[in-house]
N, CA, C, O and CB atoms as a CASP TS submission, in Angstrom:
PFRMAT TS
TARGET T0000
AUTHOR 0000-0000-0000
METHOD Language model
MODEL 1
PARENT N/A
ATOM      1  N   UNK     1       0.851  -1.177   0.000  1.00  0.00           N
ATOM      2  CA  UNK     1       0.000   0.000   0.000  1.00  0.00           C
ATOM      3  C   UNK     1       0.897   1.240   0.000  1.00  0.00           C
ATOM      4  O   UNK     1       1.927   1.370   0.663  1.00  0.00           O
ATOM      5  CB  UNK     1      -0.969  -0.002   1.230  1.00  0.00           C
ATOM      6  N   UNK     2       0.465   1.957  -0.674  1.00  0.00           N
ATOM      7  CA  UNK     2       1.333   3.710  -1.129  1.00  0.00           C
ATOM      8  C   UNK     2       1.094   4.393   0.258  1.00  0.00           C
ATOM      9  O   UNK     2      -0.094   4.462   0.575  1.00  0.00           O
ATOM     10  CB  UNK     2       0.356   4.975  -2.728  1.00  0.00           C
ATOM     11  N   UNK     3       1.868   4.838   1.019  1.00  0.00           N
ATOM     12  CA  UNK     3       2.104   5.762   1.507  1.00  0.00           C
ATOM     13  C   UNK     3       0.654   6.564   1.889  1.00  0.00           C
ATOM     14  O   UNK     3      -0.016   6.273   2.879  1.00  0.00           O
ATOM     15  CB  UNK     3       3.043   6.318   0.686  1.00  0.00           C
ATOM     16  N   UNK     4       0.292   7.647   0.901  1.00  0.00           N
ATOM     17  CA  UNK     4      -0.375   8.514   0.444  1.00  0.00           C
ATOM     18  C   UNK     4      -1.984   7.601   1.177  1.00  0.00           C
ATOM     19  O   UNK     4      -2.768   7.855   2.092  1.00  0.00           O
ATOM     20  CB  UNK     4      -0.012   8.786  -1.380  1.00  0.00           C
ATOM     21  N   UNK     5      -1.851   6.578   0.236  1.00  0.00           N
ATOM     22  CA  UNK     5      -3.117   6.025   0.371  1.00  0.00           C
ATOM     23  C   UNK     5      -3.152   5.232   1.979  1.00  0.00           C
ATOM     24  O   UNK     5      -4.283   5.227   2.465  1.00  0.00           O
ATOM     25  CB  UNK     5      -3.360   4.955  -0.995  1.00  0.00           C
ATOM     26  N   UNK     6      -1.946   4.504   2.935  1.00  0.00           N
ATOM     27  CA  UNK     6      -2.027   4.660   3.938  1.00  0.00           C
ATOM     28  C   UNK     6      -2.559   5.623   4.734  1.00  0.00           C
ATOM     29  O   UNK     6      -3.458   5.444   5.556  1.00  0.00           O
ATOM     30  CB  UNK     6      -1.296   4.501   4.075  1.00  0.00           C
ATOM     31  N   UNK     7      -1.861   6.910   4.426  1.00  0.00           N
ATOM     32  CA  UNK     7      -2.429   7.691   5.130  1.00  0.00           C
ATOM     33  C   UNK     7      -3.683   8.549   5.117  1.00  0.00           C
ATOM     34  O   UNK     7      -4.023   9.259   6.063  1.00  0.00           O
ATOM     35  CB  UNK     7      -1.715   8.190   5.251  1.00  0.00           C
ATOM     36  N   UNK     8      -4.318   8.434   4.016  1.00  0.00           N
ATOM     37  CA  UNK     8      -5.505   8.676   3.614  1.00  0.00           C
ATOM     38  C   UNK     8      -6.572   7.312   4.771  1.00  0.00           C
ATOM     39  O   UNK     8      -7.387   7.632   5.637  1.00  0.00           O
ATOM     40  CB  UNK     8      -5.446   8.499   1.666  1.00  0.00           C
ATOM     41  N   UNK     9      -6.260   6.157   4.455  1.00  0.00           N
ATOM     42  CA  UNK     9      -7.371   5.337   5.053  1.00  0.00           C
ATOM     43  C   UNK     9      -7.242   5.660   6.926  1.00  0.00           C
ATOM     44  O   UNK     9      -8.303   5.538   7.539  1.00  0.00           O
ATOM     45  CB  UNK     9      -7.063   3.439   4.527  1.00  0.00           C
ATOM     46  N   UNK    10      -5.907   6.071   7.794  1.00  0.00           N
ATOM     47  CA  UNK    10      -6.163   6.039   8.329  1.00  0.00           C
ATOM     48  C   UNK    10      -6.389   7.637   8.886  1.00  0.00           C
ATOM     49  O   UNK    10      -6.452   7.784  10.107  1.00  0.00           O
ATOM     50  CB  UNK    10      -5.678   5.143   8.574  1.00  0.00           C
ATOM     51  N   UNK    11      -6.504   8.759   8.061  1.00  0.00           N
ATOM     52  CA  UNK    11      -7.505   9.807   8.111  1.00  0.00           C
ATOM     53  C   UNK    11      -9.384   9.671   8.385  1.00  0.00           C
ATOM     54  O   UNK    11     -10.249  10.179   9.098  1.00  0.00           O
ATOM     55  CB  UNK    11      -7.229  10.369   6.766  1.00  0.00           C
ATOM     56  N   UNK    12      -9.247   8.597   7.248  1.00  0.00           N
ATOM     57  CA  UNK    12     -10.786   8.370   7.318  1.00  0.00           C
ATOM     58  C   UNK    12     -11.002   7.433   8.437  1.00  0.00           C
ATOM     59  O   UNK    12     -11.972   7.740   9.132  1.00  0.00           O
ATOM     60  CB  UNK    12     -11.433   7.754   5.941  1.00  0.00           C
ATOM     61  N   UNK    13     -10.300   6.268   8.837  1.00  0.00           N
ATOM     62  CA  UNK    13     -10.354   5.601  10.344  1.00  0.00           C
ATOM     63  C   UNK    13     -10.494   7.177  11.046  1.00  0.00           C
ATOM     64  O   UNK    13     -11.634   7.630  11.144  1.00  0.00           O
ATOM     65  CB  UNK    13      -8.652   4.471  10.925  1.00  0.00           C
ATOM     66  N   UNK    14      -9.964   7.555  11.269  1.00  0.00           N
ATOM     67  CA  UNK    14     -10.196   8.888  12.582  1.00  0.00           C
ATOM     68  C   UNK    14     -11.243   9.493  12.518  1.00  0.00           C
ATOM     69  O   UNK    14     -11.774   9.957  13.527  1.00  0.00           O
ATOM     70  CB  UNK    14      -9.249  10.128  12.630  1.00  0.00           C
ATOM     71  N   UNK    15     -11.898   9.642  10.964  1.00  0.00           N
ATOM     72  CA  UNK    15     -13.922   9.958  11.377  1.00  0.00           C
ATOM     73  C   UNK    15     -14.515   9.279  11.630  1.00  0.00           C
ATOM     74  O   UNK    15     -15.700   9.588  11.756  1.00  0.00           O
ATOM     75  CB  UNK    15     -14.962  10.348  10.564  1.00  0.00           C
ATOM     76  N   UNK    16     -14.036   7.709  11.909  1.00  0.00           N
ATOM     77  CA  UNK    16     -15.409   7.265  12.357  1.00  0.00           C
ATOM     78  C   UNK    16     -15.855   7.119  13.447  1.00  0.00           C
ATOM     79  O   UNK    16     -15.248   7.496  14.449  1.00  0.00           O
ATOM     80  CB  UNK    16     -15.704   6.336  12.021  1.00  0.00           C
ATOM     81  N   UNK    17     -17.130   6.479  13.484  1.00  0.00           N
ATOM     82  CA  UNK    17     -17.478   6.554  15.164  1.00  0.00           C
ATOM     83  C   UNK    17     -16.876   5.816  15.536  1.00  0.00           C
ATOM     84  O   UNK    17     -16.097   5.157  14.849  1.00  0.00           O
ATOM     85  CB  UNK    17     -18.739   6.330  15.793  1.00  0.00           C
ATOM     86  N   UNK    18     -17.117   5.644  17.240  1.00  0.00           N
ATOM     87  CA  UNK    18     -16.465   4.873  18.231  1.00  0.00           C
ATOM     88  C   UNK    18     -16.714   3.229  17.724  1.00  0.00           C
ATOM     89  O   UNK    18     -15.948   2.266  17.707  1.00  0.00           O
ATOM     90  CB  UNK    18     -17.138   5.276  19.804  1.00  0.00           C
ATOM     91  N   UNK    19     -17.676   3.338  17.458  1.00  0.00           N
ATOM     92  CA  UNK    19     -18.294   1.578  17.388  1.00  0.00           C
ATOM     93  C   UNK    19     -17.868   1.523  16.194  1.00  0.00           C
ATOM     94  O   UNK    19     -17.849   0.356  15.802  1.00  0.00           O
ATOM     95  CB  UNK    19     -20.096   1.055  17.536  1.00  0.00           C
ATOM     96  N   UNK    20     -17.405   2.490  15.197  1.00  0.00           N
ATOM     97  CA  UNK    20     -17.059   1.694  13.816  1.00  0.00           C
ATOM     98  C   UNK    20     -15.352   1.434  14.152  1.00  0.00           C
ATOM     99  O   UNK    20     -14.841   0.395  13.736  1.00  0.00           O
ATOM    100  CB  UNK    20     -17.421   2.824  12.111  1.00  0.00           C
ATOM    101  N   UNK    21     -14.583   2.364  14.865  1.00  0.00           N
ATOM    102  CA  UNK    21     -13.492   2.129  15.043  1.00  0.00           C
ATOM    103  C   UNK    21     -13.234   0.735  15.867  1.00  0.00           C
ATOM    104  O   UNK    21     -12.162   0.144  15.737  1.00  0.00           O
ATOM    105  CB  UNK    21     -13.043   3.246  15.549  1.00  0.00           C
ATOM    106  N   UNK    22     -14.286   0.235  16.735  1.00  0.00           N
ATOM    107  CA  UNK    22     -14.231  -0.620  17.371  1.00  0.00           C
ATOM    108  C   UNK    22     -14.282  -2.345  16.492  1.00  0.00           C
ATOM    109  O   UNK    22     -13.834  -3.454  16.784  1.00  0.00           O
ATOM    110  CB  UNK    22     -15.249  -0.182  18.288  1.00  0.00           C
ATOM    111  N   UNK    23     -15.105  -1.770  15.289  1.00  0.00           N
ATOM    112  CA  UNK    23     -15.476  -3.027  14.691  1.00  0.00           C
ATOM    113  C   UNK    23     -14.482  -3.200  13.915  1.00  0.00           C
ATOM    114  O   UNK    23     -14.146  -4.322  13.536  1.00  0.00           O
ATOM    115  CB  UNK    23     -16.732  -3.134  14.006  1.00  0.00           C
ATOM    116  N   UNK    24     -13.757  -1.897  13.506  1.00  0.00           N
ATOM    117  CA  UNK    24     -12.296  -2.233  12.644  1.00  0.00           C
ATOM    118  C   UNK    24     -11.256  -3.060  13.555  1.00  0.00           C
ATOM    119  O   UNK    24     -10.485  -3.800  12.945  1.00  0.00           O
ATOM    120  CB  UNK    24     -11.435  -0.678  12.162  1.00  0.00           C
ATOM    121  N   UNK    25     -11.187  -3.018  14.589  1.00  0.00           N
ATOM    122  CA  UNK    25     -10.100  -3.417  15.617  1.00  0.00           C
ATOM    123  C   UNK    25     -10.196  -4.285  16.059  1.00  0.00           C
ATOM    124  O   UNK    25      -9.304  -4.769  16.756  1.00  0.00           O
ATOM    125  CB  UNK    25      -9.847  -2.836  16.534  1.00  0.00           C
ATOM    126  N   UNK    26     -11.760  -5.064  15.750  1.00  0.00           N
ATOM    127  CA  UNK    26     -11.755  -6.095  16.377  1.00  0.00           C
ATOM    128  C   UNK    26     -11.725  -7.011  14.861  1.00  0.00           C
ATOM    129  O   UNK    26     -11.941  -8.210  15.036  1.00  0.00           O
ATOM    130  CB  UNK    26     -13.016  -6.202  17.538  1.00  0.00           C
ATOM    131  N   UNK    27     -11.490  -6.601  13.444  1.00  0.00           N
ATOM    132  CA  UNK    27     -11.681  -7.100  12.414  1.00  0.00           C
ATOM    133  C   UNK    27     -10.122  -7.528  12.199  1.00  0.00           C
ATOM    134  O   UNK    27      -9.739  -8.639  11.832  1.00  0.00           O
ATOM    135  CB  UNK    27     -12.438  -6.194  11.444  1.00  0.00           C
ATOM    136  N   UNK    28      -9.226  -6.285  12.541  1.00  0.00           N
ATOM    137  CA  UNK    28      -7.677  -6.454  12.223  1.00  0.00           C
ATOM    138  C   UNK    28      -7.231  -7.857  13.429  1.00  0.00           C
ATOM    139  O   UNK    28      -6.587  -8.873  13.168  1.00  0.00           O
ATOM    140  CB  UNK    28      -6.658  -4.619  12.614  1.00  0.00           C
ATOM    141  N   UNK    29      -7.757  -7.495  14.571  1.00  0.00           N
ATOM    142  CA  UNK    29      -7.033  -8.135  15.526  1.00  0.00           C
ATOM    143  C   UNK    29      -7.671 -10.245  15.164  1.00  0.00           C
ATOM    144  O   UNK    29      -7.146 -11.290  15.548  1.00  0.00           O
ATOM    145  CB  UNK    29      -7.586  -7.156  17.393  1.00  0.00           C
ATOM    146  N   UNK    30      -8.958 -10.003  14.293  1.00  0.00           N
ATOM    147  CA  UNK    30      -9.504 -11.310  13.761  1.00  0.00           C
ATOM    148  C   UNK    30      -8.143 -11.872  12.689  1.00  0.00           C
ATOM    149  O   UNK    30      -7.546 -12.948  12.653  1.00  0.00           O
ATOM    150  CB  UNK    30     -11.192 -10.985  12.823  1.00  0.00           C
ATOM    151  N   UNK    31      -8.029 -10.872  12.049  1.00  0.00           N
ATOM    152  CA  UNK    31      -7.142 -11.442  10.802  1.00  0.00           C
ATOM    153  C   UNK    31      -5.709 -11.326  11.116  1.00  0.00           C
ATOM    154  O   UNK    31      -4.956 -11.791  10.260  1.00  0.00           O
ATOM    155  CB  UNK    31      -7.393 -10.626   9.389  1.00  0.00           C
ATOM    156  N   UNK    32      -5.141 -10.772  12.228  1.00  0.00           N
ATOM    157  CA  UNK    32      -3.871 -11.177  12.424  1.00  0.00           C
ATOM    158  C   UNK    32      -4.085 -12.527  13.212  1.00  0.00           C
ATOM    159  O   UNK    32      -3.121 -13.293  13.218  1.00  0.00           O
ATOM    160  CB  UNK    32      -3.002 -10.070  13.157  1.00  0.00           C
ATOM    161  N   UNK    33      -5.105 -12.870  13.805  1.00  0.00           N
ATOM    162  CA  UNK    33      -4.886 -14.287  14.527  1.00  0.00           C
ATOM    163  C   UNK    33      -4.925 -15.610  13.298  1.00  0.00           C
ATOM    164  O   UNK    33      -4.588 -16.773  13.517  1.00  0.00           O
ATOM    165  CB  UNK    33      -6.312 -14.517  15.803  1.00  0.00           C
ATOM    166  N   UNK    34      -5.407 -15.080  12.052  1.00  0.00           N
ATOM    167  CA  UNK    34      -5.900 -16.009  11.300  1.00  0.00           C
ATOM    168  C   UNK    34      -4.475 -15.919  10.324  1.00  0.00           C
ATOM    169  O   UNK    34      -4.192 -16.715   9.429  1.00  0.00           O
ATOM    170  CB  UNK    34      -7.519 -15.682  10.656  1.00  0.00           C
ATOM    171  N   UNK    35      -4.000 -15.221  10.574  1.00  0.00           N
ATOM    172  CA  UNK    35      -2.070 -14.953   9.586  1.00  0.00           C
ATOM    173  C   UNK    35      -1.482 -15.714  10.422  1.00  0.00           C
ATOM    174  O   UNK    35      -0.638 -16.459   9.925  1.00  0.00           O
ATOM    175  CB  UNK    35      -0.985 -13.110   9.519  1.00  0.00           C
ATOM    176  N   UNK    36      -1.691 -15.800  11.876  1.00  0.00           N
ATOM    177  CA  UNK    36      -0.647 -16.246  13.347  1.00  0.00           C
ATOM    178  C   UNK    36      -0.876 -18.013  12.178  1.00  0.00           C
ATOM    179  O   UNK    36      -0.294 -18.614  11.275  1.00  0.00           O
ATOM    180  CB  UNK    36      -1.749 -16.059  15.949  1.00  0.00           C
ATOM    181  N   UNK    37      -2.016 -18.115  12.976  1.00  0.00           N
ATOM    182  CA  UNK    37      -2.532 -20.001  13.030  1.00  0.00           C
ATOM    183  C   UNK    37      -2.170 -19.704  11.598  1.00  0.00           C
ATOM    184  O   UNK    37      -1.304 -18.878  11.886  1.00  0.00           O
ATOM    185  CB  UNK    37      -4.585 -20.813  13.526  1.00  0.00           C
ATOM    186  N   UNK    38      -2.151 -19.726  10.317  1.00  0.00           N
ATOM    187  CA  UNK    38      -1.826 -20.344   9.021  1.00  0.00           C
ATOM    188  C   UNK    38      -0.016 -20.420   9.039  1.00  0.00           C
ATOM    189  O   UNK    38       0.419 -21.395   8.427  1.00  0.00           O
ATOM    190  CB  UNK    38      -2.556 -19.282   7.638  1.00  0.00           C
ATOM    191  N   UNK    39       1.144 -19.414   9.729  1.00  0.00           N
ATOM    192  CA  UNK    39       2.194 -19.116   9.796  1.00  0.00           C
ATOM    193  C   UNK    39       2.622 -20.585  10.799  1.00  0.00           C
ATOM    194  O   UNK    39       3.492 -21.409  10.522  1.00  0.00           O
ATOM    195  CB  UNK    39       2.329 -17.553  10.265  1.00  0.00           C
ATOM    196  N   UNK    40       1.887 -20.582  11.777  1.00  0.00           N
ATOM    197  CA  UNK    40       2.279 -22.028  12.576  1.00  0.00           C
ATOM    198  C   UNK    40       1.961 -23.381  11.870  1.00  0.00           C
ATOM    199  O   UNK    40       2.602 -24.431  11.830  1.00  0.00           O
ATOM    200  CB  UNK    40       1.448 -22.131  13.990  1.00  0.00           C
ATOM    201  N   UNK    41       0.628 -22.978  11.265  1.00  0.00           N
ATOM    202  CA  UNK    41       0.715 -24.777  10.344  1.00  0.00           C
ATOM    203  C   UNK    41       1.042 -25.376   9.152  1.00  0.00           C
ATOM    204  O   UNK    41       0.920 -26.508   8.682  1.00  0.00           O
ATOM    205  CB  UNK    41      -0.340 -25.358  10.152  1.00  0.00           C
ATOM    206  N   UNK    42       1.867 -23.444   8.480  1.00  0.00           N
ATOM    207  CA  UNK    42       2.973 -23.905   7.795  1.00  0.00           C
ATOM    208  C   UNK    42       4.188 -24.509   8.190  1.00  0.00           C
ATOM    209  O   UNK    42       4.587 -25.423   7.468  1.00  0.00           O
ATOM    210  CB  UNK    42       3.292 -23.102   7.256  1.00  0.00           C
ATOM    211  N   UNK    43       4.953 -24.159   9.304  1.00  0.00           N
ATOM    212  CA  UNK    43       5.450 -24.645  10.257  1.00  0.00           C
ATOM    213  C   UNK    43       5.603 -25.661  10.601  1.00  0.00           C
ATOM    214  O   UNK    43       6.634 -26.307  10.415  1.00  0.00           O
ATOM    215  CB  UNK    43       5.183 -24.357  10.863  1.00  0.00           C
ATOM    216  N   UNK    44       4.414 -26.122  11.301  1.00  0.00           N
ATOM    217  CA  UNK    44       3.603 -27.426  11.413  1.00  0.00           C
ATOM    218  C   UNK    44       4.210 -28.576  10.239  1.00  0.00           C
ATOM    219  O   UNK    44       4.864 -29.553  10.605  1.00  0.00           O
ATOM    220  CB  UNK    44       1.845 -27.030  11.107  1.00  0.00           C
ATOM    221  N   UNK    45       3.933 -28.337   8.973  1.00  0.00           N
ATOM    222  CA  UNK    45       4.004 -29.016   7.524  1.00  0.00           C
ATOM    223  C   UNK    45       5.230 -29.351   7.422  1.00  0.00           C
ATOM    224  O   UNK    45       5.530 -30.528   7.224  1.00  0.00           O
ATOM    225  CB  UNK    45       3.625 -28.189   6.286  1.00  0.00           C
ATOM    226  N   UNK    46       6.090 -28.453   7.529  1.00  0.00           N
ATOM    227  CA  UNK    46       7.603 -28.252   7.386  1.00  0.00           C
ATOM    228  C   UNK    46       8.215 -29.003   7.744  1.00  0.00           C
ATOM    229  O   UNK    46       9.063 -29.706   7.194  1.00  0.00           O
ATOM    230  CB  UNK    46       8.152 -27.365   7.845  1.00  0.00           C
ATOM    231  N   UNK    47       7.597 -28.902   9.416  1.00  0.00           N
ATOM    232  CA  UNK    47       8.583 -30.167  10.245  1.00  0.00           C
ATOM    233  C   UNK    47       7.994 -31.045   9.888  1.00  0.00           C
ATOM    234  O   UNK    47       8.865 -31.911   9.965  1.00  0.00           O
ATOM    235  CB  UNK    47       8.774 -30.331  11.849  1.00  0.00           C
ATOM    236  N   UNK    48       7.182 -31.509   9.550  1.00  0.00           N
ATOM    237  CA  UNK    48       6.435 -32.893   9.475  1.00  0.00           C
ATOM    238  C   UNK    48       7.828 -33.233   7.924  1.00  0.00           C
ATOM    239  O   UNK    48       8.688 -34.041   7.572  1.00  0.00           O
ATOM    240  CB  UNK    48       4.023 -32.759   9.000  1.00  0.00           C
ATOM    241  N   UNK    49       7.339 -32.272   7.617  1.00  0.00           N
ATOM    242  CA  UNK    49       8.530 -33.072   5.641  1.00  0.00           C
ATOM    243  C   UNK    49       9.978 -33.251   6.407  1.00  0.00           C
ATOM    244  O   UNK    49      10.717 -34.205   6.161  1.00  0.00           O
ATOM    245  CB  UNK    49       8.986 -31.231   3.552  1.00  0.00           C
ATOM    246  N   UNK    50      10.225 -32.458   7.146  1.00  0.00           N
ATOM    247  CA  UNK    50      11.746 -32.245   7.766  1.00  0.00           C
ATOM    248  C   UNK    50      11.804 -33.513   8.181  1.00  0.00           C
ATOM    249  O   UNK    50      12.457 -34.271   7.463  1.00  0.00           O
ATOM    250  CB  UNK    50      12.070 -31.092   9.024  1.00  0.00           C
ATOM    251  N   UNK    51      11.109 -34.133   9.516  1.00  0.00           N
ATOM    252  CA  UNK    51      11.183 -35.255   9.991  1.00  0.00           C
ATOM    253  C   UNK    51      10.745 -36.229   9.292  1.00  0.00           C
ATOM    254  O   UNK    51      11.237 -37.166   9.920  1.00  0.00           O
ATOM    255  CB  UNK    51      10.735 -35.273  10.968  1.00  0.00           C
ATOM    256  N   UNK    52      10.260 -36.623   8.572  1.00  0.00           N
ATOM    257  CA  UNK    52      10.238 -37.667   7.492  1.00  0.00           C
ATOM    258  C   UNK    52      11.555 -37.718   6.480  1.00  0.00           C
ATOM    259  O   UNK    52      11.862 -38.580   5.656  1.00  0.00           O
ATOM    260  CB  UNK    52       8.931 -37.391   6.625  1.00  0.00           C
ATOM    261  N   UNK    53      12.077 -36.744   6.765  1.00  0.00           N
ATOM    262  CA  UNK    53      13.520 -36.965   5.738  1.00  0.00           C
ATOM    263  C   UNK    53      14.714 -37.236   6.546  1.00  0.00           C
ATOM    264  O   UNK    53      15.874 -37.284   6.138  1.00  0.00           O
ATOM    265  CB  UNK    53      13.961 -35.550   4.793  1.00  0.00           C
ATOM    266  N   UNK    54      14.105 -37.483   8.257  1.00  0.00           N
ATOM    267  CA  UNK    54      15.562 -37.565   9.216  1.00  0.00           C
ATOM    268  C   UNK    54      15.844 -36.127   9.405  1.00  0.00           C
ATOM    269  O   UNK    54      16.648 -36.044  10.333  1.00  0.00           O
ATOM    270  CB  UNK    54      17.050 -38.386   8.423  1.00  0.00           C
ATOM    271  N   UNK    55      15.642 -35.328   9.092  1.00  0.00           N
ATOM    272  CA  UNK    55      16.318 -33.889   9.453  1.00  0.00           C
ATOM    273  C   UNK    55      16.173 -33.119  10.505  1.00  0.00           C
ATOM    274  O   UNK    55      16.905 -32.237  10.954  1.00  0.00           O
ATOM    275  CB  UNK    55      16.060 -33.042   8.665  1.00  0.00           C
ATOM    276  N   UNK    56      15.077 -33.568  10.886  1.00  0.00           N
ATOM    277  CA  UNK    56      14.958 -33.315  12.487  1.00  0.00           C
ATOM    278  C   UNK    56      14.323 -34.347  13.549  1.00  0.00           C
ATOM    279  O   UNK    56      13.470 -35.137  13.145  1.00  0.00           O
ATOM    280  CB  UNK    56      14.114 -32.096  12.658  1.00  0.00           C
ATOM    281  N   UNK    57      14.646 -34.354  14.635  1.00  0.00           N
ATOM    282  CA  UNK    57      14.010 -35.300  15.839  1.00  0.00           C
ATOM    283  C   UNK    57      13.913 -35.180  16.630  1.00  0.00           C
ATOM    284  O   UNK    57      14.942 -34.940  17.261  1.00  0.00           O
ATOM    285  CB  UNK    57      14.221 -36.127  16.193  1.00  0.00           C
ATOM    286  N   UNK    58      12.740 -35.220  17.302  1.00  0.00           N
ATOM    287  CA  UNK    58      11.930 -35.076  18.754  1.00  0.00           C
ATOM    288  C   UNK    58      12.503 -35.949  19.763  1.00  0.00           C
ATOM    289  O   UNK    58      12.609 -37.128  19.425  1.00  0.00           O
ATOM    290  CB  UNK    58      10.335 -35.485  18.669  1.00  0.00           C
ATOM    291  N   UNK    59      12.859 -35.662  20.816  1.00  0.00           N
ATOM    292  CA  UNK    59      13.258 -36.212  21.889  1.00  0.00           C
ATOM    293  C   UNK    59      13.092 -35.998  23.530  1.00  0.00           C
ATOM    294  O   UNK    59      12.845 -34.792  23.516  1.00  0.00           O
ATOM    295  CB  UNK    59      14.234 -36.156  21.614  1.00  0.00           C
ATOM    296  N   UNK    60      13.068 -36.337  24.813  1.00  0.00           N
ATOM    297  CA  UNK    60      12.896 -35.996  25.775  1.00  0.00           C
ATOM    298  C   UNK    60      14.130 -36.487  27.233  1.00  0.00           C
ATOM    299  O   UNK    60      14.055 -36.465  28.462  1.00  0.00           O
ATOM    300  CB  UNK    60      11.565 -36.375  25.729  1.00  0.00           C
ATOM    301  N   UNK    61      15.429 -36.988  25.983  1.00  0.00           N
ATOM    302  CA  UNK    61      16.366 -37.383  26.957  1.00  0.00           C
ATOM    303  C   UNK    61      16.744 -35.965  27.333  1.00  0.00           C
ATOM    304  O   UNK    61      16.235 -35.103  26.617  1.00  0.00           O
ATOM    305  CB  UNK    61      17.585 -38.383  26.446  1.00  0.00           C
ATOM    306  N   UNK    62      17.418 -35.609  28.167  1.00  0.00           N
ATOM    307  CA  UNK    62      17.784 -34.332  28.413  1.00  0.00           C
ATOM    308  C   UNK    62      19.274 -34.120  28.353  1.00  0.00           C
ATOM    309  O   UNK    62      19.780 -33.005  28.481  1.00  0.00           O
ATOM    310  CB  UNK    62      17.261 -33.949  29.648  1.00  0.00           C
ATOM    311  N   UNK    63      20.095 -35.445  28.115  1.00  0.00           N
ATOM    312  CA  UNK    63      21.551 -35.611  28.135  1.00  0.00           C
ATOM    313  C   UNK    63      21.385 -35.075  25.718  1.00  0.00           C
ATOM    314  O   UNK    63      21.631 -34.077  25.039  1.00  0.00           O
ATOM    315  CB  UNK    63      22.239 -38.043  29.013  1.00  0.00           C
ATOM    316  N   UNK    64      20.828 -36.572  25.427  1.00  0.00           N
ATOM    317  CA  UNK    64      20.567 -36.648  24.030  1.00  0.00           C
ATOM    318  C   UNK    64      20.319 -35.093  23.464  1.00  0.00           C
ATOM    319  O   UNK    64      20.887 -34.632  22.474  1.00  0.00           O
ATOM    320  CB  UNK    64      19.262 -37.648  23.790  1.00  0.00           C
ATOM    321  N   UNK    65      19.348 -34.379  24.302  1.00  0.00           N
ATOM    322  CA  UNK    65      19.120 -32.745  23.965  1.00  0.00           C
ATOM    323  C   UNK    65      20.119 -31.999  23.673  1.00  0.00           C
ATOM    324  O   UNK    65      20.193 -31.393  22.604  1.00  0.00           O
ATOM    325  CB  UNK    65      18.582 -31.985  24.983  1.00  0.00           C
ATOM    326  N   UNK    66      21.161 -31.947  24.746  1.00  0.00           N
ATOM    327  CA  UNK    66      22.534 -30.891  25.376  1.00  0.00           C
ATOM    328  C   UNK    66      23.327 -31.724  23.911  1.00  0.00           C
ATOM    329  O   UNK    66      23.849 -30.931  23.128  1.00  0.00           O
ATOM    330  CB  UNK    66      23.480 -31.305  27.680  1.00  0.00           C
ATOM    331  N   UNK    67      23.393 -32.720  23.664  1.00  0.00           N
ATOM    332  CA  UNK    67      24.281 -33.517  22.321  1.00  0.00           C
ATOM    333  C   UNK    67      23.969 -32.722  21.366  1.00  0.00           C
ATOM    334  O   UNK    67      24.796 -31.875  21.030  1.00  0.00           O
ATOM    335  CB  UNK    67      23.890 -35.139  21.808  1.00  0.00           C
ATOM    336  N   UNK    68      22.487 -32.818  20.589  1.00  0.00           N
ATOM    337  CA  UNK    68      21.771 -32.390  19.946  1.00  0.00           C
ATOM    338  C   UNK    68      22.206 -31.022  19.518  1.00  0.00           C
ATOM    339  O   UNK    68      22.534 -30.771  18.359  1.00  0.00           O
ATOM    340  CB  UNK    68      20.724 -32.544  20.492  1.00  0.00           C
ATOM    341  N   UNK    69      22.195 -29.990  20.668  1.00  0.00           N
ATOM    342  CA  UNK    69      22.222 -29.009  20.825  1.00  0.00           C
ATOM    343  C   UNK    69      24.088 -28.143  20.393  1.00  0.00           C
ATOM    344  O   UNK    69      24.254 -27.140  19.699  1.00  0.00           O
ATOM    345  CB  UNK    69      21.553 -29.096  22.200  1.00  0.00           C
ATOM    346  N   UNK    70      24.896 -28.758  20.907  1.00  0.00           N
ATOM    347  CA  UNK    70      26.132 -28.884  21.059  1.00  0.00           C
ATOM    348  C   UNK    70      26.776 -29.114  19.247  1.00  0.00           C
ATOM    349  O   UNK    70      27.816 -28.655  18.776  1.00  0.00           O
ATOM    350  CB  UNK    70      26.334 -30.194  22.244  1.00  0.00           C
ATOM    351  N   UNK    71      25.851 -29.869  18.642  1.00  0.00           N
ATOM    352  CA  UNK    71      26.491 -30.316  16.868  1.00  0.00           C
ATOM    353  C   UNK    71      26.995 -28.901  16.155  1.00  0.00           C
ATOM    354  O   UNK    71      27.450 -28.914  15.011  1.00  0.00           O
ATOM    355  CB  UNK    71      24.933 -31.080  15.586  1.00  0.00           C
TER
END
């Protein structure tokens, strides 16, 4: 988004009413949670291909970890 036109939309955010500013904020704060969860279960996918190729591995020794960790 241009600049110009940033600052134009959030000119017009500043006329609106309270309850429309409210419904914008609760619209942004909807769609950054819905960017969060798609960013994690890409994630999610990743490791799943990662660990099917050996490239990564889950563990709960705590010695095996500090090894792990140490490469």
């Amino acid at each position: 988004m241009q600049t110009t036109r940033f600052d134009d939309l959030v000119e017009k955010i500043k006329s609106l009413s309270s309850e429309e500013k409210e419904e914008i904020k609760f619209l942004i704060e909807r769609y950054l949670i819905e960017e969060r969860r798609e960013e994690i279960y890409q994630n999610y996918k990743e490791s799943l291909k990662e660990l099917n190729k050996r490239k990564i591995e889950f563990g709960n020794n705590i010695n095996r970890l500090k090894q792990m960790i140490e490469k």
